[in-house]
C-alpha angles and dihedrals in degrees: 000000000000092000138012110206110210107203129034103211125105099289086044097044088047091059103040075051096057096038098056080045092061078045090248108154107251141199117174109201111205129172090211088240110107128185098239087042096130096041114119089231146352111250139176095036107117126258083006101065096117133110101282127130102264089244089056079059102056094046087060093047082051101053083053096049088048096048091062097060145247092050126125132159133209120209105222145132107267117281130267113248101270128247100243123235117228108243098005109111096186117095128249111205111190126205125216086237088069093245118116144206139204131199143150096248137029117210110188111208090165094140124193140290134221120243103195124216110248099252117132125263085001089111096043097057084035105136103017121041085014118058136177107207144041095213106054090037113009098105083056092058102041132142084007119124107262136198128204112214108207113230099144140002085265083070089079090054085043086047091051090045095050083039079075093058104044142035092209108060121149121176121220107209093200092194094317115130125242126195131202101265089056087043091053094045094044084055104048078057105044097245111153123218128222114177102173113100124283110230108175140002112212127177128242133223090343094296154027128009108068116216107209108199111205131170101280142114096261135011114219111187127257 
């Protein structure tokens, strides 16, 4: 093969696309477990940003690689880190299936995966009443009130994109620290603090909004 994809989601599949259509022989190795897997749907790609279940999606991006030619695709686990040949300068990507596969370039399209954070019912409403970016599900959850559940320092620039959405926002700082820049600027934008520690995330009336219980007084939802 000219190029082993590692990876078949969108990026993966892109580039598989765009080498067969350069008539590079192609072969995309995916292990079937996306990371949007238990989304309700794949949003923000273009010509595909309607409401289908992201592996309907890549199906589709598949179809497409595979139309131009030279494209397939093997359903496997990701590959062990292959033995090396001495004075062969191709690549031998091995699968843990046993099978095997050489090619002249390697493009690596793995992609990322969530670590939550262990807070109870937070996985099981992972991907649909809990969501991770403005940008992939944000317009679904418009105008909703919306908590921001503090992990990193990266949480206050995630708070002030998903401000733009809503109106009700509160920010759980969940033993993060805050300091009085970021106070002042929650507060020019109505952003409401609640620094005691977040327990356990459970859904309302089957959907939107989420309702985070922490140990406080009281729990007002979010």
């Amino acid at each position: 093969m000219d190029v082993v994809v590692i990876g078949g989601g969108a990026a993966g599949l892109n580039g598989a696309l765009m080498l067969a259509r350069s008539r590079r022989s192609v072969v995309v190795i995916d292990s079937g477990t996306p990371r949007n897997a238990t989304a309700a749907a794949m949003h923000g790609f273009i010509v595909l940003d309607v409401p289908r279940r992201p592996r309907s999606s890549s199906a589709d991006a598949s179809r497409s690689a595979n139309t131009a030619g030279g494209s397939s695709s093997v359903k496997s686990p990701p590959p062990s880190p292959p033995e090396s040949v001495e004075g062969d300068l191709r690549f031998t990507v091995t699968l843990t299936d046993g099978r095997s596969v050489t090619a002249r370039r390697v493009l690596a399209a793995t992609g990322l995966r969530d670590v939550l954070p262990e807070v109870s019912g937070l996985a099981e409403h992972w991907g649909h009443s809990v969501v991770h970016c403005p940008y992939c599900h944000g317009w679904e959850v418009c105008d909703e009130p919306i908590g921001i559940l503090a992990t990193s320092p990266a949480s206050l620039h995630h708070a002030l994109l998903f401000r733009q959405l809503t109106d009700d926002l509160v920010y759980f700082t969940n033993g993060t620290d805050l300091d009085e820049d970021t106070r002042a600027r929650f507060a020019a934008r109505n952003i409401r603090i609640v620094e005691t520690e977040v327990q356990e995330v459970v859904e309302k009336g089957g959907g939107l909004p989420v309702c985070a219980w922490w140990t406080a007084p009281s729990s007002p939802d979010a």
